[in-house]
C-alpha positions as CSV (number, residue, x, y, z in Angstrom):
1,X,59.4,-19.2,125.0
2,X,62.9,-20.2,125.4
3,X,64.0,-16.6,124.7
4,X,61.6,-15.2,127.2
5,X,63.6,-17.8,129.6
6,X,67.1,-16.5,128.5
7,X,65.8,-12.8,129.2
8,X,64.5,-13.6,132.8
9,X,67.6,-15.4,133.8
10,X,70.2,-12.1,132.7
11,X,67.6,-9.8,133.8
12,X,68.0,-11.7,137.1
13,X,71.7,-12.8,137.4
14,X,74.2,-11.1,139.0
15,X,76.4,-8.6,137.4
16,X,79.1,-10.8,137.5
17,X,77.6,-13.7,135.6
18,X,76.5,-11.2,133.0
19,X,79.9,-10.2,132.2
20,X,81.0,-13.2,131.8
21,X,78.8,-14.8,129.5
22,X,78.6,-11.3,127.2
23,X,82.2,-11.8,126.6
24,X,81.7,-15.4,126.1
25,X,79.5,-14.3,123.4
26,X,81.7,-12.5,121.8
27,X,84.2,-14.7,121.6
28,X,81.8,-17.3,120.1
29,X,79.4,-20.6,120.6
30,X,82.4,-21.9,121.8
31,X,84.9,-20.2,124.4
32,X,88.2,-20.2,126.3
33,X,87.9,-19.5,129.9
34,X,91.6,-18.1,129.7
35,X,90.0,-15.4,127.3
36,X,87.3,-14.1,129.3
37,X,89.3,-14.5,132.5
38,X,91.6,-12.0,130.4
39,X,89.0,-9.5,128.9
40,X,86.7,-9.3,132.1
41,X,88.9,-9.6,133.9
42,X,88.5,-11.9,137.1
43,X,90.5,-14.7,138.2
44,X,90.7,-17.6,136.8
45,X,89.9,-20.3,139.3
46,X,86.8,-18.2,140.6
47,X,85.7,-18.1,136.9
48,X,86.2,-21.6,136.0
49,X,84.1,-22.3,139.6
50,X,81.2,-20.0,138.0
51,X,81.4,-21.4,134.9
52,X,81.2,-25.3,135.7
53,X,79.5,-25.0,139.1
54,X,76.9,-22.3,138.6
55,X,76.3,-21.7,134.5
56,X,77.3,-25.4,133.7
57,X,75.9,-27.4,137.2
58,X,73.0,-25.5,138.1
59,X,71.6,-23.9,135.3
60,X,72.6,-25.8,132.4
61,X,73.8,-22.8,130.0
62,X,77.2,-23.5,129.3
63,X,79.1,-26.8,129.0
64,X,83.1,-27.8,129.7
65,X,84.4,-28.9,126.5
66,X,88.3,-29.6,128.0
67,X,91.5,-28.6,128.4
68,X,93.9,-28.1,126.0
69,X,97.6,-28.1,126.9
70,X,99.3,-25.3,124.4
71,X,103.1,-24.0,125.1
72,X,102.8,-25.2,128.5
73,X,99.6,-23.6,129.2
74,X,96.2,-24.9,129.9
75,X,93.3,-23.5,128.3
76,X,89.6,-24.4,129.4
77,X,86.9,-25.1,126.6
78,X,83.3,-24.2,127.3
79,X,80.6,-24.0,124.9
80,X,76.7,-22.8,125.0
81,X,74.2,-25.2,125.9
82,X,72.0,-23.7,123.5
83,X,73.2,-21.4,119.8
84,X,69.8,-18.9,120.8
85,X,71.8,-18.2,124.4
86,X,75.2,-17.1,123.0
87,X,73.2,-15.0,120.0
88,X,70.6,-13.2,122.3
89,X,73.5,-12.3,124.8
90,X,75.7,-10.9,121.8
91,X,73.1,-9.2,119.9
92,X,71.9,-6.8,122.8
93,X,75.4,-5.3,122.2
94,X,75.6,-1.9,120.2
95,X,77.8,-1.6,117.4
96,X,80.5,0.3,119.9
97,X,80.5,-2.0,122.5
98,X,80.7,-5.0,120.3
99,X,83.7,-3.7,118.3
100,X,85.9,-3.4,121.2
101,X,85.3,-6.2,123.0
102,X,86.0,-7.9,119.7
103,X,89.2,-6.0,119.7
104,X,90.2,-7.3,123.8
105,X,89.4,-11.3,122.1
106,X,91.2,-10.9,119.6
107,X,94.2,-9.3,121.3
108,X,93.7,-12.3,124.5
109,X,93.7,-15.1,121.6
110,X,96.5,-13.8,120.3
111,X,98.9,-13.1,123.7
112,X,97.3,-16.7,125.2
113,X,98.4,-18.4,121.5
114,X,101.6,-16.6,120.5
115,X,103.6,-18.1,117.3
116,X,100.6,-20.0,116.7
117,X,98.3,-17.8,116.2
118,X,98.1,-18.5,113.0
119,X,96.5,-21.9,114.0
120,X,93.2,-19.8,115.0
121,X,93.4,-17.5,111.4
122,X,89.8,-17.7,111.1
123,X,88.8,-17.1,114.0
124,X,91.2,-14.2,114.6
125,X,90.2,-12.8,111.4
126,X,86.5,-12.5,112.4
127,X,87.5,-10.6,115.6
128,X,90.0,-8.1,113.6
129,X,86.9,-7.8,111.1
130,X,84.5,-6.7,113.8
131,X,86.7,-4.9,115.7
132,X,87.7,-2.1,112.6
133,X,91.2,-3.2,111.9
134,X,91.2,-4.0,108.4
135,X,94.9,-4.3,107.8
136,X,95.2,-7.6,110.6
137,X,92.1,-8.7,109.6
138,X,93.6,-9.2,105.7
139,X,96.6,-11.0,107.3
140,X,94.8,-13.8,109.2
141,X,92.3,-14.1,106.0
142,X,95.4,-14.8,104.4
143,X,96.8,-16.7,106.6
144,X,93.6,-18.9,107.2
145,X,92.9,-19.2,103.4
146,X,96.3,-21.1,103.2
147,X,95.4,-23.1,105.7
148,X,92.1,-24.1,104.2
149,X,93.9,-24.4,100.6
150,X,96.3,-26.8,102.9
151,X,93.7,-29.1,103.9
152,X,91.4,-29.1,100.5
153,X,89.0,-26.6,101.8
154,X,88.7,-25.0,98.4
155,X,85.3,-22.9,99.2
156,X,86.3,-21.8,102.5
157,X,89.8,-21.3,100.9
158,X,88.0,-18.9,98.4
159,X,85.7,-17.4,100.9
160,X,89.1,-16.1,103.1
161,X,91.0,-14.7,99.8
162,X,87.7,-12.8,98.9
163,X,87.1,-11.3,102.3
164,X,90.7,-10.7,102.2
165,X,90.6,-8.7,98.6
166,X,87.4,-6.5,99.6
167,X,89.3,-5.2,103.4
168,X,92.8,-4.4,101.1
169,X,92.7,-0.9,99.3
170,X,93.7,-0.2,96.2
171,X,97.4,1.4,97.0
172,X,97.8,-2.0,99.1
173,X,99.6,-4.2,96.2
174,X,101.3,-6.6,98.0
175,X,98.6,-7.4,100.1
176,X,96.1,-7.6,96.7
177,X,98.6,-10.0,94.9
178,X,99.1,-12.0,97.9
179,X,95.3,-13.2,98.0
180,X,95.2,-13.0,93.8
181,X,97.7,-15.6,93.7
182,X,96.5,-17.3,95.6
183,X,92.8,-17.6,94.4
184,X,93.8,-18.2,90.9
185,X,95.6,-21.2,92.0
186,X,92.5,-22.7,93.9
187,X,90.2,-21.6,90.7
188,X,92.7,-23.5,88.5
189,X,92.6,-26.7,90.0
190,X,88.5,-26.4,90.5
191,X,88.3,-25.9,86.9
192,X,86.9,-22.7,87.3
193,X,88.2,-20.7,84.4
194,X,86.0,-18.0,84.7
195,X,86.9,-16.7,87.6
196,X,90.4,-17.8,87.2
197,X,91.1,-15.5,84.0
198,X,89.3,-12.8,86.1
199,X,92.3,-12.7,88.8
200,X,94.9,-13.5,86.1
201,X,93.7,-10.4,84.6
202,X,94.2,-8.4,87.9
203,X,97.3,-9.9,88.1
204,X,98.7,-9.0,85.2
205,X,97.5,-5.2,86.0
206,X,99.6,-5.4,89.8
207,X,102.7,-7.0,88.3
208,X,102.6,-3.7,86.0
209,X,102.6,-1.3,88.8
210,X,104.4,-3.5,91.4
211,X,107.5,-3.4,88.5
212,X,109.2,-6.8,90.4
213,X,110.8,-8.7,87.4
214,X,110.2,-12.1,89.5
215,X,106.2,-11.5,90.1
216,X,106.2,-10.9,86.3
217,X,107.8,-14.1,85.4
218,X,105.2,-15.5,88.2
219,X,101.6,-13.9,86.7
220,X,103.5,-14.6,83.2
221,X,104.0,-18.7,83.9
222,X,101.0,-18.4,85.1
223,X,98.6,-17.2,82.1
224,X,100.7,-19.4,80.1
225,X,99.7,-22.6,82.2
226,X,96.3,-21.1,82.0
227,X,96.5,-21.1,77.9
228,X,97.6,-24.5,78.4
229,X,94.6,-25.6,80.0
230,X,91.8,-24.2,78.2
231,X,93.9,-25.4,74.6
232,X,95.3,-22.7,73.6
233,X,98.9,-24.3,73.0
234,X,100.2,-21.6,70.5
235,X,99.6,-19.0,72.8
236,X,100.5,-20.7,76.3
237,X,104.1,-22.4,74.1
238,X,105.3,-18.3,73.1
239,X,104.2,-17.3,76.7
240,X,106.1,-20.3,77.8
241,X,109.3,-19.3,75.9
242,X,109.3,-16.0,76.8
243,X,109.6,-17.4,80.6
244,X,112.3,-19.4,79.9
245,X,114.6,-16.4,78.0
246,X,113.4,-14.2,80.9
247,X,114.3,-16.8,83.7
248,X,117.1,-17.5,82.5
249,X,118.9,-13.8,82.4
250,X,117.3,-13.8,85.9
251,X,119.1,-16.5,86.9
252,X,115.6,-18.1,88.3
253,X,116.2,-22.0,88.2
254,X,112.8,-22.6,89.4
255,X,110.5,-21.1,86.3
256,X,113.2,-21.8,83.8
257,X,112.6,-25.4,84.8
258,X,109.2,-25.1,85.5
259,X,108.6,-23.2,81.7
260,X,110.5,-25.9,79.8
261,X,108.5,-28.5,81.6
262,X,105.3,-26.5,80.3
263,X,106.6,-26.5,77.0
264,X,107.0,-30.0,76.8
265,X,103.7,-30.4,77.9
266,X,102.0,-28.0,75.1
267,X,104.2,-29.7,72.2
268,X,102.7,-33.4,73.9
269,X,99.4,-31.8,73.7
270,X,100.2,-31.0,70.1
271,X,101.4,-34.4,68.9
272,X,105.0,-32.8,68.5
273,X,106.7,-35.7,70.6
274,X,110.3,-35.5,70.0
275,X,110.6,-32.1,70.6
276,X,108.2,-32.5,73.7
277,X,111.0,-34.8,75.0
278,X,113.5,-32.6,74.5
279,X,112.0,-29.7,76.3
280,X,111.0,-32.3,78.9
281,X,114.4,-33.3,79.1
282,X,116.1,-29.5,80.0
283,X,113.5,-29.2,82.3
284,X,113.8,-32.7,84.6
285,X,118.1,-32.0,84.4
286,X,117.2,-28.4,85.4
287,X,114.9,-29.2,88.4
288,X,117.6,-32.3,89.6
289,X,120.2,-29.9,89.6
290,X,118.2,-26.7,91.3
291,X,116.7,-29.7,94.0
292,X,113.2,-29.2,93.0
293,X,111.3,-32.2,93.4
294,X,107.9,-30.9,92.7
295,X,109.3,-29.9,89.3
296,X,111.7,-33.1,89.0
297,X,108.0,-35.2,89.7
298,X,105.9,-33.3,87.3
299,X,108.5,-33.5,84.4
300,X,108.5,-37.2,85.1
301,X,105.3,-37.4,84.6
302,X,105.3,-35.5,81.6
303,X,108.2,-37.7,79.8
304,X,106.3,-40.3,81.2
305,X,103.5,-39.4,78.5
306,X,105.0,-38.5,76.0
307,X,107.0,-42.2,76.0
308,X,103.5,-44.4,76.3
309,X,102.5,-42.5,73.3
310,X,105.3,-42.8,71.3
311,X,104.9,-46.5,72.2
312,X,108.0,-46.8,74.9
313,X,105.9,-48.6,77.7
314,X,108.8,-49.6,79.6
315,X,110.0,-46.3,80.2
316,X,106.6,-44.7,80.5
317,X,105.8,-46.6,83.8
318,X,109.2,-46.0,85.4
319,X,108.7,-42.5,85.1
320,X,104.9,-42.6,86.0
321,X,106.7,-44.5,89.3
322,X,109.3,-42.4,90.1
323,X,106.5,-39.2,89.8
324,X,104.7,-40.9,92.3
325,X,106.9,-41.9,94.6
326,X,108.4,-38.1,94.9
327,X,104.6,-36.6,94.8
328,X,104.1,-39.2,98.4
329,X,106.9,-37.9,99.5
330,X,106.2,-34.8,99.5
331,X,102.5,-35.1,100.4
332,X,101.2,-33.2,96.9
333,X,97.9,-35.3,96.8
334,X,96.9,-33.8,93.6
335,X,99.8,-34.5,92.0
336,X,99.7,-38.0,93.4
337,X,96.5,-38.4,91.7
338,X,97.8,-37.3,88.4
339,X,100.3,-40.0,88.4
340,X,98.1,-42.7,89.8
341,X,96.0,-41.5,86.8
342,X,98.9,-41.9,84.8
343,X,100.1,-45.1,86.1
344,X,96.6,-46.8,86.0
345,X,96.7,-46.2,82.0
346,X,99.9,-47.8,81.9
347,X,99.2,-50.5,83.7
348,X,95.8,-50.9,81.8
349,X,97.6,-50.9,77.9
350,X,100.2,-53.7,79.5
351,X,97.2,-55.8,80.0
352,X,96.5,-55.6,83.7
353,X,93.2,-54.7,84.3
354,X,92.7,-55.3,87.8
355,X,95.7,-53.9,88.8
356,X,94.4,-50.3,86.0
357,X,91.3,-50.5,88.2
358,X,92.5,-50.5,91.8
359,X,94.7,-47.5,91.0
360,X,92.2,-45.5,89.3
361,X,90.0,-45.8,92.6
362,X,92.9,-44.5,94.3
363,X,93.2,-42.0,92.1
364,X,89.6,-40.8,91.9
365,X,89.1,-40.9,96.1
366,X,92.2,-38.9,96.2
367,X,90.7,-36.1,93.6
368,X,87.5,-36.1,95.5
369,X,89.0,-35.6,99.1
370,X,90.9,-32.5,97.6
371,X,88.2,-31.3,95.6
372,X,89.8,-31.8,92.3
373,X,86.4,-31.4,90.1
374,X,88.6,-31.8,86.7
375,X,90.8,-34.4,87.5
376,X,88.1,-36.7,88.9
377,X,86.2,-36.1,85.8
378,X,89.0,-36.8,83.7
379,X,89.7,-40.3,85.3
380,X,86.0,-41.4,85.2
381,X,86.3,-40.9,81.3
């Protein structure tokens, strides 16, 4: 019945009104006046005056959502009244027409937002899609799968990089290992191993015929971290070494540091303490002298392991502290969980069990707000 009532009000509406609210549709339930006033094209005021005096007013089809101020612009928010209006309006399209009035969104999105574009990826990406333009569409699939990683969206995250992968063609490597990358990282820190090993797999192929010495130390730290993680430490400590021989003729601070800090971590894992420590060691001095803080705070952490089991509490909880503090600063929430993790057991063997608990809950509502499956599980235990 409803429908019927959508049909006899377009079938009856002037031309004008038509227009408008097919490229409305397009651009989605939601619209910018400033988009249609550009694809259309009519002036603005009039629009606005149709849109909240006729649609909004007197038939009840569309409502104002707001104005946003961006680089010293307005830009009018409307949405439908009703999800069935904006789909019956889009879907009497043909596949022509659709594509390249997808093509005039996109292109008004992107001249009304300008260098932040990127702050629409996703919807950008779904115009590009529509619209046949497969090599922008990757871009903003990129670019709105970091954003997603960014905020902890890990499935949406995945979703992007996927979508991303299937519009790249095979010849497009950099584009391929851009979206790779970054899905292996996202399947890492889901636990997902799986799928992980899948793209290290790939990875390993496109550092072959990409023949960039610094993407092969990359996929290489990599698959070694990955080695780590599912236990096997005699694999992931010769991959690790390998890293640091190779980082080091290459002059690359970062993975020499970040390598020795891995191989600490396998011999730990192993029981091998002192040498751990030692490893641990090169790494932290590498990272404080390269400025990498990231590195700096997960060597910590590590040293701050390997000294509550070798009995050294004292030293243990000043570097579980010092991890911490440069993980907040920074923002790195997993990492801040790790430590509180790590903190919490030192706190729990000195005998405070209060103060253990309370920073366990922080560490487990952290890992559940970013989606860390593993690390939640592994403070739970």
């Amino acid at each position: 019945r409803r429908e019927g009532v959508i049909g006899l009000f377009i079938d009856t509406a002037s031309a004008g009104l038509n227009s408008i609210l097919v490229v409305a549709s397009v651009e989605g339930e939601q619209f910018t006046a400033e988009v249609v006033s550009q694809v259309q094209p009519v002036e603005l005021r009039e629009l606005i005056r149709n849109l909240s005096e006729t649609l909004q007013k007197q038939h009840r089809l569309v409502h104002g959502q707001g104005v946003e101020r961006l680089r010293q612009r307005r830009l009018a928010h409307y949405r439908f009244a009703h999800t069935l209006m904006q789909s019956y309006l889009y879907h009497r399209l043909d596949a022509v027409e659709a594509a390249f009035l997808h093509e005039d969104v996109g292109r008004a999105l992107e001249e009304l937002y300008g260098d932040q574009a990127d702050s629409i990826a996703g919807q950008l990406a779904r115009h590009c899609e529509a619209a046949n333009l497969p090599d922008k569409a990757g871009h903003y699939l990129r670019k709105a799968g970091e954003r997603a990683a960014a905020s902890y969206a890990n499935e949406e995250a995945i979703g992007f990089f996927g979508r991303a992968l299937a519009l790249a063609p095979e010849r497009d490597l950099e584009s391929r290992y851009a979206s790779l990358l970054a899905r292996e990282k996202i399947y890492g820190h889901r636990g997902a191993r799986g799928a992980q090993l899948a793209d290290l797999e790939a990875l390993e192929a496109l550092v072959e015929q990409l023949g960039d010495p610094a993407r092969h130390l990359e996929v290489a730290l990599r698959r070694a971290e990955y080695e780590c993680e599912v236990g096997n430490y005699a694999v992931s400590l010769t991959l690790a070494k390998g890293v640091i021989a190779a980082a080091r003729a290459a002059a690359d601070a970062e993975r020499e540091a970040l390598a020795y800090g891995l191989c600490g971590r396998i011999l730990r894992h192993q029981a091998k303490y002192a040498e751990a420590r030692a490893y641990l060691e090169r790494g932290l001095a590498g990272a404080r002298a390269a400025q990498l803080p990231s590195v700096e705070a997960n060597c910590l952490r590590s040293l701050g392991i390997v000294a509550d089991l070798s009995g050294d509490r004292r030293l243990a909880r000043s570097c579980f502290e010092q991890a911490l503090e440069v993980h907040r600063r920074m923002g790195h929430r997993t990492d801040e969980a790790r430590a509180l993790s790590n903190l919490g057991v030192s706190v729990w063997r000195a005998g405070d069990l209060a103060g253990a608990q309370a920073i366990f809950e922080q560490a487990v509502r952290i890992n559940r707000e970013v989606g860390a499956r593993v690390n939640e599980g592994v403070v739970l235990a």
